[in-house]
LOVEXDO-401799 format. One line per field, with one value per residue (C-alpha): residue number from 0; x, z, y. Coordinates in steps of 0.05 Angstrom, whole numbers. Layout:
// LOVEXDO-401799
n <- c(NUM	...)
px <- c(X	...)
pz <- c(Z	...)
py <- c(Y	...)
//
This chain:
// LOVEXDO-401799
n <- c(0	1	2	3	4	5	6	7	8	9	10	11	12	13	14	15	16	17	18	19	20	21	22	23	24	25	26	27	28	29	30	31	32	33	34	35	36	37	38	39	40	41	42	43	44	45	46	47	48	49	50	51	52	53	54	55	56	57	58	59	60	61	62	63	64	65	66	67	68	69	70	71	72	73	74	75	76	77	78	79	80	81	82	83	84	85	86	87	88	89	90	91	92	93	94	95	96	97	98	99	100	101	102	103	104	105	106	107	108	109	110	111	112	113	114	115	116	117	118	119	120	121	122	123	124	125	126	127	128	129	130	131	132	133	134	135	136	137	138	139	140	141	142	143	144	145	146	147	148	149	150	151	152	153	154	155	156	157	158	159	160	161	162	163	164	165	166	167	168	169	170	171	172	173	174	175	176	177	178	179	180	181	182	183	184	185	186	187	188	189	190	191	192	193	194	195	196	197	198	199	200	201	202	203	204	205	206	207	208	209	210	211	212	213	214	215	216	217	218	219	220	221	222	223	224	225	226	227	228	229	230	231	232	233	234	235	236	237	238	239	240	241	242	243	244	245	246	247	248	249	250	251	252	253	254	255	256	257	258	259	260	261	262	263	264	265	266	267	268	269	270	271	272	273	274	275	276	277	278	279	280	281	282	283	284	285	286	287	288	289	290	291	292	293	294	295	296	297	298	299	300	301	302	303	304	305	306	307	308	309	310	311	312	313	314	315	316	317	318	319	320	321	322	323	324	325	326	327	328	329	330	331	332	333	334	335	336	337	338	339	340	341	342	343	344	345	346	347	348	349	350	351	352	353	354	355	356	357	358	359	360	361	362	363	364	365	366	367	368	369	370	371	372	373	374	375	376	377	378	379	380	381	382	383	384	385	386	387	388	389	390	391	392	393	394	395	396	397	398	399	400	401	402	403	404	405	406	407	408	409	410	411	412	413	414	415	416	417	418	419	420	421	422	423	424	425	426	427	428	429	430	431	432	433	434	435	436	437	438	439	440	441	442	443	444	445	446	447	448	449	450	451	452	453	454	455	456	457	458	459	460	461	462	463	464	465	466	467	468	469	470	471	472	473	474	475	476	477	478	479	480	481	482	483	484	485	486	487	488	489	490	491	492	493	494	495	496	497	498	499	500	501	502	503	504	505	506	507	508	509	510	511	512	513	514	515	516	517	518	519	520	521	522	523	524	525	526	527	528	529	530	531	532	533	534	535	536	537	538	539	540	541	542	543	544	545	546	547	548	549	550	551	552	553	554	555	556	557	558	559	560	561	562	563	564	565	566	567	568	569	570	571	572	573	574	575	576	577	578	579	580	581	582	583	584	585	586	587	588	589	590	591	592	593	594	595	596	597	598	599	600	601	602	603	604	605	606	607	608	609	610	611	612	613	614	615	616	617	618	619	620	621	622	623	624	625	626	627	628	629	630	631	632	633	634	635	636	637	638	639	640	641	642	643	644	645	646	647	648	649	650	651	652	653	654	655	656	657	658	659	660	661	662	663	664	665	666	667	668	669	670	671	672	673	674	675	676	677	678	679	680	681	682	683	684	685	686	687	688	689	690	691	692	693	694	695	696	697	698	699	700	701	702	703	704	705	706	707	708	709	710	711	712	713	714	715	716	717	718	719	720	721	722	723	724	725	726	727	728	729	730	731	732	733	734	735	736	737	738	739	740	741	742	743	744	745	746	747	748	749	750	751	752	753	754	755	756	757	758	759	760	761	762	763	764	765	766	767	768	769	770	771	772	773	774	775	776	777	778	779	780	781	782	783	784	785	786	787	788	789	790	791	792	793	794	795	796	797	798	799	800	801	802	803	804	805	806)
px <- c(1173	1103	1083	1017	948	947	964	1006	953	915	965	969	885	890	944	902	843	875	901	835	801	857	839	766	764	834	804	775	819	799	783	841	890	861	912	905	912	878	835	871	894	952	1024	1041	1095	1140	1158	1087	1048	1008	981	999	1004	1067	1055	1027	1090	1139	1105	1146	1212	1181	1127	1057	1051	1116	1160	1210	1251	1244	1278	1269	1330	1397	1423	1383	1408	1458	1521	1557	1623	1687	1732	1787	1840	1807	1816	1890	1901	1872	1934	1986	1974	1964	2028	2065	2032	2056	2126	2131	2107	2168	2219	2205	2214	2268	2305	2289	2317	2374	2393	2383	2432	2483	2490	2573	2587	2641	2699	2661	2599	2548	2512	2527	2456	2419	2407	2461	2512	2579	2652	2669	2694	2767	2795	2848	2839	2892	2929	2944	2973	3002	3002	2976	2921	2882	2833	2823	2749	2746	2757	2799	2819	2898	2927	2998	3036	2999	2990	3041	3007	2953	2900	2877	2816	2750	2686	2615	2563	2515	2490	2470	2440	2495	2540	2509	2490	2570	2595	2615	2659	2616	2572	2618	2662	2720	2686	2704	2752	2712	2679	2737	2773	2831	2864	2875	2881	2938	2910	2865	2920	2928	2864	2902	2888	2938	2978	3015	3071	3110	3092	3128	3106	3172	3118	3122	3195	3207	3282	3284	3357	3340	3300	3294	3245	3193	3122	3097	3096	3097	3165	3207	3274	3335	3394	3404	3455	3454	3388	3339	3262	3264	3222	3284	3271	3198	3148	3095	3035	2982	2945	2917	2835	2840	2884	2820	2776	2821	2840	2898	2943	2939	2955	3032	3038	3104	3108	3163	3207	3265	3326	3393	3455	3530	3580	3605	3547	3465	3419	3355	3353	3274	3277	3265	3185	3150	3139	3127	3063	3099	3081	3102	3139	3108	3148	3148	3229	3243	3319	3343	3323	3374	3361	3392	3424	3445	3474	3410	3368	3386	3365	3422	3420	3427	3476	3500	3475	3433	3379	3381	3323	3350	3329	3361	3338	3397	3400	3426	3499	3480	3439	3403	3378	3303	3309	3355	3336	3364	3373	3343	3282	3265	3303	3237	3198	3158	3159	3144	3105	3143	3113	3152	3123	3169	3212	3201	3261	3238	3177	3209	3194	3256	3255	3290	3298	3354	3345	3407	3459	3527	3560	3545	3582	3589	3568	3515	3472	3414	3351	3285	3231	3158	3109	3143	3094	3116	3050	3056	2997	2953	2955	2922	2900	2871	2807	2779	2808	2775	2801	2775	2698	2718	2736	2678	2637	2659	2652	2585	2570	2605	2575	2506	2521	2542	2474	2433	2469	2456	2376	2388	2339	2385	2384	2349	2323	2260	2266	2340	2352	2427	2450	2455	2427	2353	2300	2289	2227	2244	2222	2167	2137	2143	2094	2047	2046	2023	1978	1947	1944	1916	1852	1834	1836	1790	1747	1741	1725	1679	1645	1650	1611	1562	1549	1533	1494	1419	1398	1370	1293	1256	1183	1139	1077	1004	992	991	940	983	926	950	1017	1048	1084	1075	1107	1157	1195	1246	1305	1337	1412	1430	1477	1506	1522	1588	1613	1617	1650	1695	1716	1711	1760	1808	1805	1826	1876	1936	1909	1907	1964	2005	1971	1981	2065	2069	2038	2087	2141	2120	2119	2192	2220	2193	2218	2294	2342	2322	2249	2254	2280	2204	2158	2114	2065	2033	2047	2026	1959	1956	1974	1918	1864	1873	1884	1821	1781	1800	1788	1712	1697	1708	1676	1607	1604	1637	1619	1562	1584	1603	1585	1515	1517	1445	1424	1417	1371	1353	1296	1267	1227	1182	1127	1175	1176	1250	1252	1300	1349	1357	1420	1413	1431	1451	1400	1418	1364	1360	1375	1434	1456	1497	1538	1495	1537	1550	1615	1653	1652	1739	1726	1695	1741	1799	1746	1757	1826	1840	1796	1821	1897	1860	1848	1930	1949	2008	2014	2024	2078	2120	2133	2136	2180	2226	2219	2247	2321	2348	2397	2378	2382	2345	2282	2295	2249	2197	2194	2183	2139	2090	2092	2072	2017	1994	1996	1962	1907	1896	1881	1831	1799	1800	1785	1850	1878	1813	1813	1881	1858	1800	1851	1898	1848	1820	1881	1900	1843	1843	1767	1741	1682	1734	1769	1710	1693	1763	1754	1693	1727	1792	1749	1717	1743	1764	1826	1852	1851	1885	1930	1954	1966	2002	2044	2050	2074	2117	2165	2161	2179	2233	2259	2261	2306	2347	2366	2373	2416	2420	2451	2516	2516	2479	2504	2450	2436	2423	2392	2341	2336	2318	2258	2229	2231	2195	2140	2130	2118	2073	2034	2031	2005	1953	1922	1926	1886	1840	1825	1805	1764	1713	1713	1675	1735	1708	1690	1611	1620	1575	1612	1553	1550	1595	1636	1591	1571	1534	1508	1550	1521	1556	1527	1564	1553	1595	1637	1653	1723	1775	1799	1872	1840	1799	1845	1900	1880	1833	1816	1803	1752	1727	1649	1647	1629	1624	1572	1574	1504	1472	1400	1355	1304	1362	1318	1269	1323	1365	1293	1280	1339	1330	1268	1225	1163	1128	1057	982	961)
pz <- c(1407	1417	1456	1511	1503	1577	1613	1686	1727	1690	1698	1774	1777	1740	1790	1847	1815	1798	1871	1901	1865	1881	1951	1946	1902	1883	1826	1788	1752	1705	1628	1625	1650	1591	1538	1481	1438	1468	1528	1583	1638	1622	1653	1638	1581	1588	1518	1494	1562	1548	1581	1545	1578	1572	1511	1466	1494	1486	1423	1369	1407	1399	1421	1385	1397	1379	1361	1403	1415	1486	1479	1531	1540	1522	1483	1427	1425	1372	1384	1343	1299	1324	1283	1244	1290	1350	1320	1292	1370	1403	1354	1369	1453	1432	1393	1447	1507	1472	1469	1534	1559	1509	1529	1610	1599	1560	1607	1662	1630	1603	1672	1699	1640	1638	1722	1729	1781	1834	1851	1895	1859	1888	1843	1839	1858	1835	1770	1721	1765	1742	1791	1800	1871	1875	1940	1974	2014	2064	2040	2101	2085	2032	1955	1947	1985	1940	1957	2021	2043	2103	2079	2118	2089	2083	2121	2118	2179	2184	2103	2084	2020	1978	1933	1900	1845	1827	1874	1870	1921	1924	1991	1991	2064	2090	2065	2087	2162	2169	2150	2078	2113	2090	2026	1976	1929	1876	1809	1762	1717	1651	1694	1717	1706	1667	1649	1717	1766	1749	1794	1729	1676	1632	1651	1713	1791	1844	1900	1906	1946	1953	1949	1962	1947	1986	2031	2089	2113	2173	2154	2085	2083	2116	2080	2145	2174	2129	2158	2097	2118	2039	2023	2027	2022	2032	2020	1987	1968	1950	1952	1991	1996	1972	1921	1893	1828	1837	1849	1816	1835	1823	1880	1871	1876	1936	1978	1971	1989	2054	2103	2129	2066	2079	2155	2149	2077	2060	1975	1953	1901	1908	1883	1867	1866	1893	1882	1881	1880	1865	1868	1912	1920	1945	1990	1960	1937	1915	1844	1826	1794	1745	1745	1740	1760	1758	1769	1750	1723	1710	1684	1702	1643	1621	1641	1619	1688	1727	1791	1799	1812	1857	1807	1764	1688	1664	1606	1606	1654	1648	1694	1689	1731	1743	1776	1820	1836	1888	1942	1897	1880	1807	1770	1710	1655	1655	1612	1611	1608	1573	1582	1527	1537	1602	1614	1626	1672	1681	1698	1658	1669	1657	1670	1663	1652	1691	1649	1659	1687	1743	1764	1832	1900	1920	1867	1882	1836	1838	1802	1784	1753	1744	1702	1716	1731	1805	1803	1749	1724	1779	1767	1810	1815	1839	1866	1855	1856	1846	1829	1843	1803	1844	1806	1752	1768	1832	1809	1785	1851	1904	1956	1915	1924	1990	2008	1958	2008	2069	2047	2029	2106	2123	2085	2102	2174	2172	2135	2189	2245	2206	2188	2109	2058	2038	2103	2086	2159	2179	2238	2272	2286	2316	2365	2329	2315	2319	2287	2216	2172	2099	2035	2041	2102	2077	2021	2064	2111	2054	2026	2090	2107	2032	2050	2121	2088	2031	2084	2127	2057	2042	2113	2118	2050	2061	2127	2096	2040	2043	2007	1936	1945	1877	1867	1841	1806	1830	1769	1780	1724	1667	1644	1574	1574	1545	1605	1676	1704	1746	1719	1758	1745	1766	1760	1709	1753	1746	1812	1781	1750	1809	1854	1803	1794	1864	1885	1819	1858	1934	1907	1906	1987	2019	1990	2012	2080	2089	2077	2112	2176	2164	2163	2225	2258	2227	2258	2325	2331	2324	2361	2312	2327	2320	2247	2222	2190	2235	2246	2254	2178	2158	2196	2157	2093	2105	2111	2062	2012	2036	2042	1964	1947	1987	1958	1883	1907	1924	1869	1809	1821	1878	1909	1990	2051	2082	2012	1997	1932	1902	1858	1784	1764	1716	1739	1700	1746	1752	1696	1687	1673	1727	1730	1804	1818	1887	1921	1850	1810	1742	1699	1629	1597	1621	1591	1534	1489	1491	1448	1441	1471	1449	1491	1489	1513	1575	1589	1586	1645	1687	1682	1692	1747	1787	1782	1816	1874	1874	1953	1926	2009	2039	1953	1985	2044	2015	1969	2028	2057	2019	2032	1962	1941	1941	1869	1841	1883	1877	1807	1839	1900	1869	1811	1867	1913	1855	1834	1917	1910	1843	1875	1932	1878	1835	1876	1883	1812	1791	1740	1707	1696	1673	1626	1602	1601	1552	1508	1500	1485	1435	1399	1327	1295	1273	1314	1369	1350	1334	1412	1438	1395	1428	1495	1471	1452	1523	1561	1614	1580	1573	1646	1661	1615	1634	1716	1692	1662	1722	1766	1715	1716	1790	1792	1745	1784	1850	1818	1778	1846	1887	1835	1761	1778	1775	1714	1664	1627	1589	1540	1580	1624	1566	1535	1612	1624	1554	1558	1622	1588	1537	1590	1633	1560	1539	1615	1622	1558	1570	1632	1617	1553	1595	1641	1576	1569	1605	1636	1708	1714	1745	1724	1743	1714	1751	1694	1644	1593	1527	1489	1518	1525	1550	1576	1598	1657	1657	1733	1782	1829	1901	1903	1943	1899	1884	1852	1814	1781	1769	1772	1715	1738	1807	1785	1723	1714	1655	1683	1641	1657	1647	1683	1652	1678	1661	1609	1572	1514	1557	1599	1527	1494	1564	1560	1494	1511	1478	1488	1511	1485	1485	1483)
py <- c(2229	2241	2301	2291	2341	2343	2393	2383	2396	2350	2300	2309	2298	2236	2207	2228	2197	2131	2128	2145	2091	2044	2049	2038	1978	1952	1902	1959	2012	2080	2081	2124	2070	2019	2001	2033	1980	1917	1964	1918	1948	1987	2024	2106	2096	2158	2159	2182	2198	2144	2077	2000	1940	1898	1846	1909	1955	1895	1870	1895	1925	1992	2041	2025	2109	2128	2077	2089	2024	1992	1922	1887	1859	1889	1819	1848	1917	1922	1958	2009	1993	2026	2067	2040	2076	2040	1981	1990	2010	1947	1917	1959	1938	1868	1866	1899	1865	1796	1834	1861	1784	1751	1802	1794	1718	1725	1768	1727	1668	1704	1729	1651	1621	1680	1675	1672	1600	1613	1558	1525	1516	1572	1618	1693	1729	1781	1820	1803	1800	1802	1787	1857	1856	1842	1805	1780	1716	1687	1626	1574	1508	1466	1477	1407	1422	1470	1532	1544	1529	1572	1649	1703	1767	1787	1826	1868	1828	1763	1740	1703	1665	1705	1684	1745	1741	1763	1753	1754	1752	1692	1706	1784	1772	1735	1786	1849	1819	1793	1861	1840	1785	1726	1709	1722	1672	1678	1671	1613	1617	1634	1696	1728	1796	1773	1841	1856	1801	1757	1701	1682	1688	1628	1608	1574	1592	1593	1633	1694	1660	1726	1796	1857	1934	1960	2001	1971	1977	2001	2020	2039	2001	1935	1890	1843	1909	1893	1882	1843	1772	1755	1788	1728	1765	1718	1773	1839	1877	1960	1965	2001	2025	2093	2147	2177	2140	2139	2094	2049	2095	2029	2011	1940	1942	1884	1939	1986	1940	1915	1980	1939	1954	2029	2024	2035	2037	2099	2093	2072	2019	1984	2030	1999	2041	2035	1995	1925	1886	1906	1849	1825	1748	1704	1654	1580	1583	1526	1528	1451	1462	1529	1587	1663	1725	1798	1864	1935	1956	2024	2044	2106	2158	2214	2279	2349	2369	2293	2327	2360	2287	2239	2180	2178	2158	2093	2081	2011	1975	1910	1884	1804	1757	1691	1630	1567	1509	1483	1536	1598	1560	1565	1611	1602	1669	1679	1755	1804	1868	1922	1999	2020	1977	1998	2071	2110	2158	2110	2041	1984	1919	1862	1788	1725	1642	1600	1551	1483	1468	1520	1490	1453	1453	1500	1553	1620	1686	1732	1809	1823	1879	1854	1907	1979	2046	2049	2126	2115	2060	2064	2017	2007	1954	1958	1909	1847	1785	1712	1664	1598	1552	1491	1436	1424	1350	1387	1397	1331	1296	1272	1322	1385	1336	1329	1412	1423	1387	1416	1488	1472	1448	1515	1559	1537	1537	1600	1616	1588	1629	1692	1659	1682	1666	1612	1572	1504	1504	1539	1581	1595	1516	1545	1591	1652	1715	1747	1714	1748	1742	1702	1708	1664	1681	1752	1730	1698	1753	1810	1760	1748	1836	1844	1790	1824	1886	1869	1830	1890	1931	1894	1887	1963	1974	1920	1960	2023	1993	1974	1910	1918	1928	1897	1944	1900	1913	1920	1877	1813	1774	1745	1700	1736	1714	1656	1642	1675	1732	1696	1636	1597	1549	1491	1489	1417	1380	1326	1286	1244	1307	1346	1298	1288	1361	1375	1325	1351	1419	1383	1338	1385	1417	1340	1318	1377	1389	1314	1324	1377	1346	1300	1329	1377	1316	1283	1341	1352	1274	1311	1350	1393	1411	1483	1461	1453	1491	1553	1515	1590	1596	1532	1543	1611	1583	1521	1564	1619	1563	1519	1580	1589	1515	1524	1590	1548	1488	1521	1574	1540	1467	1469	1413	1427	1392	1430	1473	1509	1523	1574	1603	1626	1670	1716	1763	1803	1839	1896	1948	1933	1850	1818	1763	1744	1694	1685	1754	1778	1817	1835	1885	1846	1904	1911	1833	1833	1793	1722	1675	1604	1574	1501	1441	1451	1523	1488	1443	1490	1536	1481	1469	1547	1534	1481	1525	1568	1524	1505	1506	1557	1576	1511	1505	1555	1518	1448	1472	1511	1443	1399	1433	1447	1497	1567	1575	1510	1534	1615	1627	1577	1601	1686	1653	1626	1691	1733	1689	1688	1764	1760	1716	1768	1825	1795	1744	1665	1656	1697	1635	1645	1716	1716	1663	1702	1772	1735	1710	1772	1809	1748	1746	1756	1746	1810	1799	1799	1864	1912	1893	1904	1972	1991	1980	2019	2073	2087	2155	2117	2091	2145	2168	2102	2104	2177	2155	2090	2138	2172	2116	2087	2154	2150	2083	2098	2154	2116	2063	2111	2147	2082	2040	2060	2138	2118	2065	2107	2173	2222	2188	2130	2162	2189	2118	2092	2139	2137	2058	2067	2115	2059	2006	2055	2067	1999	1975	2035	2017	1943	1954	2004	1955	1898	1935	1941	1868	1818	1781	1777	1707	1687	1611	1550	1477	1439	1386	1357	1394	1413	1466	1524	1595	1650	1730	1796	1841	1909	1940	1984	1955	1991	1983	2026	2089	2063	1993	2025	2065	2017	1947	1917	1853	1878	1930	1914	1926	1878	1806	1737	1689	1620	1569	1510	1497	1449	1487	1520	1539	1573	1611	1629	1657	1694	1725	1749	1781	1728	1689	1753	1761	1744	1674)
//
């Protein structure tokens, strides 16, 4: 750079001079202020010290003292090459953005397919649920009549029937607000538990018709002081309910779950000793359908010293279970069982299938030991359990539609009176409990909190703010320039076009403002008024979605009832050359990145565009309204709430900049890369990057304490967090990537789709300190621009810095 002969003080007389004679006659201005090129009048260039007017300064793109570059505009700056690692990054995030997006869909959908179905058709909910929770319903009625629809947990003294299976929950609301009494289902068949709950054996379901742990008698030598209602005892002989010989120490996981089992509950088995006779004989069941028998059998074992134990050893004696079929007269073998099988410390599980010739509607069983040593020989059984199948025809007849039916009417009446998520009905439309907030009015209500606090943001800032002041020059002859100092546009409309896009972007808003009214209406006509939609939310939902559609309509397509124009300009009588759009003024320095775009590239703008605009407020409650089941609207219903949410973040044209985000990311033209590289290489992505990091352990360890603690072990546990590193890695560079890139939308569609010009304007954003650290779209300083006006060539060349220059 060129370094001035004049001293400060010199310096200081000349400005005092030049300001003296600007008072006196403003026309006429000091040799010293002449060009030094053409002897205009000229402006102090701070690169030399020296005076040139602007087509000598601006002639070449550098100082005519000391060649310093001064473009005029920053489309012809040329930017530097990143590095090769930069590049190789912007990859790796691509690659594992694309991965993150496949694996979240794929989970989702894998979570959706892989979702176990209950007997009566509902859905398990949640996250991969699985039928874990073991129950025991209460059986009333015939055999013939199937499942019960109406659910009521057994108890010890009332239950004398028991269907015992696997349950999930399909109604976590419902379940939690009924104290764990309601929202819950046995699991089909193909989800169940079948290692532990006999109910699903054989891939058949059915009844526990009798039941009897031997730990609820009263008088450990009368069966007829038993409290369980299930143990159908018609006589016994030498037996009583005792722990001499042990017991079966297995508590069944249904017992845990119901406190009733525990209430009076004295361990002990069944011990048979004495002499004459030692068996235990069932009332008639009904076994028409088959089924089968389940007992624990334990033999006396030998010991080294028999007087010293009261359960003697034994020897010889055989434990037979037989069956009859005419009121016990005669007895047919199911097994015999042998000492040496079954003489044990422990006892053994032994399960039975009925015989066919078993399967009637009077079927008794007899354990029996007819030869034994009077003094010797004692045996013991355990939780006996007799299972009685429905029939099989049961569930393709009309009365399992019919139940099916019913318990769906249940079920969702029950929903209603609790106001779940599930309800169809709006608000409460039955007597029951306190109003509580759903799903979808949850979504509208943060959507509607996140606008009025970026409107009072915004108010707030603009408050504190002044309004940009543009210092224009004293000099205002340009009788040497090819064109004048000041050029304005006209925005290229086209009339047809803009009706045409503007009604695209209202469609989907009338038509669901105009069903909704509808159906306000449908209702109010009912007993069921209070069955409608909030008309408080649909008013909400109606004006944060038309305020979007308006906010697109007059900036994007400029067509809107009492809609002013606005204005283009280029501005050149300051010493920094201005673009003003409207209130927006843009230094032309500061423009970068003016490219050409396809007519397709348009097209696919507009269609973005006009998602934008969707009504997805006034979705989520025509899609609440039209009643379906919980789990064909579920996905819909969270896909639209996140996308509301999404909208509220980055602004009504949020499809757009998602659009813009992904193409970015997807890119792969070289020309494409080296810019994603030069964004990637930019401090701040590192900073982001690091407190991504940060929340994504936090994150982590909130969930870890709340729900994972208990399901993983260390190495888990290790696995868990460093996957959660990853994702806060692969997020913080994703985001402080796209905050390089001009992905911030400033579109005009006025005309129809063809090719055009598109610029970038990098500026600061006042944003609150959280957004600006964590949210791309929200904040990012990068914007694309995207007009047509009617003297494109002019505007493109102006741009450029062109056209600039004596006549």
């Amino acid at each position: 750079m060129c370094e001035s002969d004049e001293t400060p003080l010199a310096k200081l007389d000349h400005r005092i001079r030049r300001k003296l004679t600007e008072f006196r006659d403003p026309n006429a201005y000091p040799e010293e202020e002449e060009c030094h090129v053409c002897l205009e009048r000229g402006k102090f260039r701070r690169c030399c010290s020296r005076y040139y007017c602007r087509p000598c300064y601006y002639k070449s793109n550098a100082c005519p003292g000391c060649k310093t570059l001064n473009h005029r505009s920053g489309v012809n700056i040329k930017t530097q090459r990143p590095s090769k690692t930069a590049v190789l990054a912007t990859w790796g995030v691509s690659f594992s953005v694309l991965f993150l997006i496949a694996a979240l869909i794929a989970i989702v959908m894998a979570n959706y397919v892989t979702k176990p179905t209950t007997f009566w058709g509902h859905t398990c909910a949640g996250w991969f649920p699985s039928c874990k929770k073991v129950v025991c319903i209460d059986f009333v009625g015939d055999l013939s009549n199937g499942m019960p629809t109406a659910y009521q947990f057994c108890k010890v003294d009332t239950s004398e029937n028991k269907v015992i299976g696997s349950s999930c929950i399909f109604d976590p609301e419902l379940y939690r607000w009924s104290n764990e009494s309601l929202g819950f289902d046995l699991c089909a068949q193909q989800y169940s538990n079948t290692t532990e709950l006999l109910s699903q054996s054989l891939n058949k379901q059915g009844v526990y018709i009798f039941e009897d742990n031997f730990d609820h008698w009263t008088n450990e030598s009368d069966y007829k002081s038993v409290l369980m209602k299930s143990a159908k005892w018609q006589r016994m002989e030498n037996g009583k309910a005792s722990d001499v010989c042990g017991v079966n120490d297995v508590h069944r996981p249904y017992e845990l779950e119901h406190g009733e089992f525990d209430s009076t509950r004295k361990n002990s088995s069944l011990v048979f000793s004495g002499v004459m006779d030692r068996y235990a004989e069932t009332m008639d069941l009904d076994m028409r359908h088959g089924g089968l028998v389940e007992f624990y059998l334990k033999l006396a074992p030998i010991v080294e010293n028999e007087l010293a134990t009261e359960c003697k050893t034994s020897f010889e004696g055989k434990v037979s279970l037989n069956y009859s079929i005419d009121g016990g007269f005669n007895w047919q073998p199911i097994r015999t069982y042998t000492s040496w099988q079954y003489r044990n410390d422990h006892f053994s599980l032994v399960e039975e299938n009925l015989p066919k010739d078993a399967c009637t509607k009077s079927t008794r069983f007899r354990w029996e030991q007819s030869l034994f040593d009077p003094q010797r020989d004692f045996w013991s059984i355990d939780d006996v359990r007799v299972f009685s199948f429905f029939d099989p025809a049961y569930y393709t007849s009309i009365l399992y539609d019919t139940n099916r039916e019913a318990r769906a009417e249940t079920v969702h009446q029950q929903q209603c009176e609790y106001d779940t998520e599930q309800c169809a009905f709006f608000p409460n439309a039955l007597d029951g409990l306190e109003f509580r907030i759903r799903t979808v009015d949850l979504y509208i209500t943060i959507c509607l909190v996140m606008l009025l606090g970026q409107k009072f943001f915004q108010d707030l800032h603009h408050w504190r703010s002044n309004a940009p002041q543009i210092c224009e020059s004293n000099d205002d002859r340009s009788e040497n320039l090819a064109i004048p100092l000041k050029t304005e546009f006209r925005y290229a409309k086209c009339r047809r076009w803009q009706m045409f896009a503007v009604a695209t972007l209202c469609a989907p808003l009338c038509i669901m403002t105009g069903y909704l009214c509808w159906h306000v209406a449908r209702w109010w006509k009912t007993f069921y008024s209070s069955s409608a939609p909030s008309a408080f939310y649909i008013f909400v939902s109606l004006s944060v979605d038309f305020l979007v559609v308006r906010y697109l309509g007059i900036t994007v397509f400029q067509f809107w009832p009492f809609y002013v124009e606005t204005r283009v300009e280029i501005d050149a009588t300051n010493e920094d050359e201005l673009l003003l759009l409207d209130t927006c003024v843009i230094p032309l320095i500061d423009i970068g990145m003016l490219e050409m775009f396809p007519k397709r590239f348009f097209w696919s703008l507009f269609v973005v565009t006009c998602f934008s605009g969707f009504p997805l407020s006034l979705s989520l409650i025509f899609i609440k309204s039209l009643q379906l089941p919980h789990e064909d609207y579920a996905i819909v219903m969270h896909i639209l709430g996140m996308s509301m949410l999404l909208r509220s973040i980055l602004g009504p044209a949020w499809a757009v900049e998602v659009y813009l985000s992904l193409n970015a990311i997807c890119c792969f033209s070289p020309v494409q890369r080296d810019k994603l590289g030069m964004s990637f290489s930019r401090p701040s992505v590192a900073h982001t990057t690091s407190y991504t990091i940060l929340i994504s352990l936090l994150l982590a360890l909130v969930f870890f304490v709340m729900s994972f603690r208990e399901h993983l072990n260390g190495y888990n546990t290790v696995i868990f967090f460093l996957c959660a590193v990853f994702v806060g890695v692969i997020t913080g560079s994703m985001l402080g990537l796209l905050r390089g890139l001009p992905i911030v939308p400033r579109i005009s569609l006025t005309t129809w789709p063809d090719d055009g010009y598109s610029f970038s304007h990098s500026r600061k954003r006042k944003q609150p300190h959280f957004w600006s650290i964590f949210l791309a779209g929200g904040t990012n300083s990068c914007e694309l621009y995207i007009l047509s006006v009617e003297e494109m060539d002019l505007f493109r060349s102006l741009l450029r810095g062109d056209n600039v220059g004596p006549k």
